[in-house]
N, C-alpha and C positions, 0 to 999 in steps of 0.2 A: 418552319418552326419545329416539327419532328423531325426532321435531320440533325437537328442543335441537339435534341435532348436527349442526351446520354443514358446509358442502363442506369448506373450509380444512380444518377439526378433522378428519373424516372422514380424508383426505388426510393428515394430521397423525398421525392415528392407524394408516393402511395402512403407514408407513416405520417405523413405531416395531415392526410385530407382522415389516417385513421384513426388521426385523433390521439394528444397525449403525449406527442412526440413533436410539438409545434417548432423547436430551433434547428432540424434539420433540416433543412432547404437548402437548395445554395447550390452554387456551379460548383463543378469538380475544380475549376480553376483558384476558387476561395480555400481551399483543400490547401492551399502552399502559401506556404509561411514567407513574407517580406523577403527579397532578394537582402544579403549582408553582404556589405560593399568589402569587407576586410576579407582576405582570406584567414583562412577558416582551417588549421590544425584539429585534425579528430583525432589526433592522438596525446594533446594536451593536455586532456581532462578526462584522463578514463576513470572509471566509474570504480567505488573500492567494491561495491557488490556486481560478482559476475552473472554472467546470464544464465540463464537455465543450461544451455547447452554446456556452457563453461564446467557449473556445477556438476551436471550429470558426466561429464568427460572426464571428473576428479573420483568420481565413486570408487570407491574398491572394486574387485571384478566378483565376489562375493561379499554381498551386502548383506552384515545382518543388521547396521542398525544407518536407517538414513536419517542424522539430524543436524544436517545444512542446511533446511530449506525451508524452513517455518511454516511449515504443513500440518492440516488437524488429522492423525494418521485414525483417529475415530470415525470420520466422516465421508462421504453428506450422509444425510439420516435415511432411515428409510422408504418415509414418506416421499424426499427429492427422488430416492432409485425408480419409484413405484413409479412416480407425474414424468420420470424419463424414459424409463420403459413406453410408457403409455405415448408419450409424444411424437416418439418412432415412425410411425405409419402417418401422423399427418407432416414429415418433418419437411417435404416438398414443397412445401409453402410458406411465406414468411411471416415470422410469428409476431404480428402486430399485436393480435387482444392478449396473446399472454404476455407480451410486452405493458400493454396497457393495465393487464390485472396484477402484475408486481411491482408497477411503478405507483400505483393506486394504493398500494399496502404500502409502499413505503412512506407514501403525502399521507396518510389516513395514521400508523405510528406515529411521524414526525411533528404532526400536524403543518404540512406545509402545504401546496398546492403541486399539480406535474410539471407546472411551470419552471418549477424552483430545484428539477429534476434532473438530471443526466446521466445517460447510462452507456457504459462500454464493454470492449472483450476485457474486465480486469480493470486495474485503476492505474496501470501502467499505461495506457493509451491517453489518460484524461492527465497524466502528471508529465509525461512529455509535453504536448499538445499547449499545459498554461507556460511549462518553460519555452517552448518556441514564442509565444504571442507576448508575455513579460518581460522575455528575455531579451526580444528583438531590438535592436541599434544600440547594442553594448549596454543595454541597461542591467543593475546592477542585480542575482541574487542573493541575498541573505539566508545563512542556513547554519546549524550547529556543528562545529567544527565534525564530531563524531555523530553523524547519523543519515540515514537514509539517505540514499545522494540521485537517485534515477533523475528529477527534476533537474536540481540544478547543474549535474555534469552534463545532461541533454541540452542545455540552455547554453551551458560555457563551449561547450563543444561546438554551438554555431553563432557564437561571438560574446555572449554576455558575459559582465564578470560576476563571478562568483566569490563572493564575501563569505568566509566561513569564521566564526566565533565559537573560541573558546565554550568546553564545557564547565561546569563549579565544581567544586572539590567533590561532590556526592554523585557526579557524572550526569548532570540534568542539565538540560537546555538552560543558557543565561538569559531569561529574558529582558532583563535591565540591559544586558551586554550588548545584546539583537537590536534592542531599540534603539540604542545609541548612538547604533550604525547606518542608521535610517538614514537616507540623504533627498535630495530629489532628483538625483536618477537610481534609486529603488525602483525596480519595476515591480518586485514580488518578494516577500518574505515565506521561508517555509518552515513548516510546525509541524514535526513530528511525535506523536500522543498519542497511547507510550511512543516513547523511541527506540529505534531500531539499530543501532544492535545492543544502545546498553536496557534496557526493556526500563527506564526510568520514567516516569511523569513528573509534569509540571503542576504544582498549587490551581485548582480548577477557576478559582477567582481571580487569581494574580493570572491569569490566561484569559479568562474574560475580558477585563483592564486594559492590559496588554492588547487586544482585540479590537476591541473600543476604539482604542488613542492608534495604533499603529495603522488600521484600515481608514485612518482619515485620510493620512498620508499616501499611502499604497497598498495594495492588495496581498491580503495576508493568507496562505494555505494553509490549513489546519486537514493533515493526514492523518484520520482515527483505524487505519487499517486494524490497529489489535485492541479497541475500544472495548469490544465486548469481552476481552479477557480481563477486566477491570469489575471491582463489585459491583458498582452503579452505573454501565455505559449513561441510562440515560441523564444521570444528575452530572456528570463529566464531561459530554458533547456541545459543541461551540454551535451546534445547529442553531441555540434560543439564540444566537448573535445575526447569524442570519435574518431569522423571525422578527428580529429588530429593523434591520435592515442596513444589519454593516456590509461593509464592501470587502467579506470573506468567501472564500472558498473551504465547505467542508467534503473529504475523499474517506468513501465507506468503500468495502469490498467483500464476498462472499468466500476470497482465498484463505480464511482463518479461522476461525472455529466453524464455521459453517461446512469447511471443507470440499470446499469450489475450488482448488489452485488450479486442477488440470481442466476445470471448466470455463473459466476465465467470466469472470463477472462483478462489475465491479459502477460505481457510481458517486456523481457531487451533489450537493445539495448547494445551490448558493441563489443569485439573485438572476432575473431573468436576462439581465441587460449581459450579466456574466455568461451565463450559457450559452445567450446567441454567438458571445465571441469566442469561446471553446470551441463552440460546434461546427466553427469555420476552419480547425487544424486537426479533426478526425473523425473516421465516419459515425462515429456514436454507436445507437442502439443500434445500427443494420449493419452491428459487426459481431454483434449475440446472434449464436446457434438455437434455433427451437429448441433442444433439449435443455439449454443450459438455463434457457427463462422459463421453462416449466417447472425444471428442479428447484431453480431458486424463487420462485412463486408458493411453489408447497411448502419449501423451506423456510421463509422467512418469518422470523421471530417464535417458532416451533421451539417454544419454553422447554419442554421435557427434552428434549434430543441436547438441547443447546446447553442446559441444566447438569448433564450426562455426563456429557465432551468436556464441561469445563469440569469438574467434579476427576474425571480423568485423568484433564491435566496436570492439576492442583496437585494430584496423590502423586504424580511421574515427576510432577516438579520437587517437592520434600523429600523424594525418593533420592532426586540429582543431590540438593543440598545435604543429605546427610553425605551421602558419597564423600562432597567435595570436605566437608569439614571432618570425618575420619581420616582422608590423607592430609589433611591439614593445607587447606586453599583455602581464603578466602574467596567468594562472590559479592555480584551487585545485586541485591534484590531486586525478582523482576515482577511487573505488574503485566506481562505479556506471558506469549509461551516458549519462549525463549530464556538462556541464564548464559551472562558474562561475565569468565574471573579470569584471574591474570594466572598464565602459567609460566611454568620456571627452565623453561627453553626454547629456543626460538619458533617459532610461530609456524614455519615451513616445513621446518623436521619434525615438530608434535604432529603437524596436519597429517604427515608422510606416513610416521610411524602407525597413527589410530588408524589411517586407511589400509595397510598393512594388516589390522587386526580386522578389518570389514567395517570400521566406524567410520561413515562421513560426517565431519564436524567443519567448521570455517573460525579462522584467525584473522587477528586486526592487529594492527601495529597501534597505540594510545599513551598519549606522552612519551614517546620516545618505548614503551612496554610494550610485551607480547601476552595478546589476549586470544581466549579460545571461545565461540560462542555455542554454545549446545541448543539446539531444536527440541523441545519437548514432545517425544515420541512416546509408542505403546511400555508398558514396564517390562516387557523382555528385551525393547530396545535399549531401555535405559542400564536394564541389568547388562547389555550386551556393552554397552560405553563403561560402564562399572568394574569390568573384568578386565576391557583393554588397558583402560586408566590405569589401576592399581599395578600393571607392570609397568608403567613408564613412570609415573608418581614417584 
């Protein structure tokens, strides 16, 4: 019997007896996703957001201003520094109770139970992971023709199809369009709120609705990655859909105003029957760093800091928008920290040139147009995109 059981499983099974971490069990062999009988092109569905590596390989070789990457360039607060420093010296061991005491803050806000909990390095491991098990034997995803694609490109790239739907004239998710599309082999519909790249929201009750009716049929994702840059996260979050007991998935993550991206931390909220089957295509919580659950334990819901960061941003973001309507751009107003408008040449040569100046920024091609997306950075960043601009403008 100890010959079978693996380090991973071992490890797998110490978090499940410490309690709070009950869906990680499981052979390492539950680890891998259904054999797909088709072969399988991975380069048919590449992804329009590139990877870090991609990104950091585009920087300028002097950087003065990084706003490709939708990073909280305020953060984490001080409190997180403090509970990481400190966590240091016991880092040799694995950090179940502060695993236990930040997943307890977040059922204790949410009012949910650990049950209804899952946590990863980032919400990048938990949005592959429903695309592998949703997406499995060509089933189909649903998702907005323009936005956040990590899920459903990771799903199409190992055989699902991928259904992408038109955005409305005001660049927001169709959700009448989406549903429409629904068929019965939907494996998964995906919700991103705001969206990513055009920083838009959907009506929060016509997203309820939506919730309601579509999680009959199939299993809807709802990604609040930039929720808390919104005035109300809590009156806006599909969590109370959960609470109900629909058949959603909600993905939070600590990479945005919290200012974790290079900490990697991130988590769902949904039903436990859901969880058990997530937590069969990644290692979960025993893929967080002791420091990074101590930080985001001190962190979490730290009113003043979070109050700060966004107040920050807000000021860096009217900063961009004046910019952009002095040279005469129009933008899409964003409720993230992010701003998308359409610039007036091609997408590869703006990217070329602002990098030239030291600005990393990222471009999208949208209805057939060349758009440029800005990262809301510190205000000598923004002054530094402002200088570049105006000579190319």
């Amino acid at each position: 019997m100890s010959n079978s059981l693996n380090r991973r499983n071992w490890i797998k099974s110490s978090a499940v007896m410490a309690g709070g971490l009950a869906f990680l069990s499981g052979t390492t062999s539950k680890l891998v996703a259904a054999p797909i009988a088709k072969k399988i092109n991975f380069f048919e569905h590449e992804s329009e957001f590139l990877s870090e590596a991609q990104v950091a390989a585009m920087n300028p070789p002097e950087m003065k201003a990084r706003l490709n990457a939708n990073e909280n360039p305020f953060g984490p607060s001080p409190a997180a520094k403090k509970a990481i420093e400190g966590a240091v010296d016991d880092s040799f061991r694995y950090p179940f109770s502060n695993t236990r005491v930040l997943m307890g803050k977040i059922a204790t806000h949410e009012g949910v139970t650990q049950q209804n909990i899952f946590m990863d390095a980032g919400s990048t491991p938990i949005l592959e992971a429903a695309g592998m098990f949703y997406g499995k034997n060509g089933a189909e995803i649903i998702s907005g023709e323009t936005s956040y694609d990590d899920l459903p490109s990771h799903a199409a790239r190992l055989g699902s199809k991928w259904v992408k739907v038109p955005m409305t004239a005001d660049f927001k998710l169709d959700l009448d369009a989406i549903e429409a599309k629904v068929t019965s082999n939907t494996g998964l519909v995906y919700i991103c709120n705001p969206n990513n790249p055009t920083a838009t929201v959907v009506d929060t009750e016509k997203l309820k609705a939506f919730c309601d009716r579509v999680s009959k049929k199939t299993m809807v994702f709802v990604d609040e990655a930039y929720i808390d840059y919104m005035p109300d996260p809590q009156a806006a979050t599909m969590i109370d859909m959960v609470k109900k007991g629909s058949n959603i998935i909600v993905a939070r993550t600590f990479s945005k105003l919290y200012g974790f991206a290079g900490m990697r931390c991130g988590y769902i909220i949904a039903q436990p029957e859901t969880i058990a089957i997530i937590s069969k295509y990644t290692p979960g919580a025993m893929s967080l760093n002791a420091l990074t659950v101590a930080g985001a334990a001190a962190a979490y819901q730290e009113t003043e800091f979070l109050q700060d960061a966004l107040k920050k941003t807000l000021a860096s973001k009217e900063f961009l928008y004046a910019t952009l309507k002095k040279e005469g751009y129009d933008y899409i107003p964003s409720s993230a920290n992010f701003v998308l408008f359409p610039i007036k040449m091609d997408g590869k040569q703006f990217s070329s040139e602002m990098n030239k100046r030291g600005v990393g920024i990222r471009v999208w091609k949208m209805n057939g147009k060349d758009y440029c997306r800005i990262s809301i950075g510190r205000m000598d960043e923004m002054q530094a995109f402002a200088d570049a601009f105006k000579q190319l403008s």
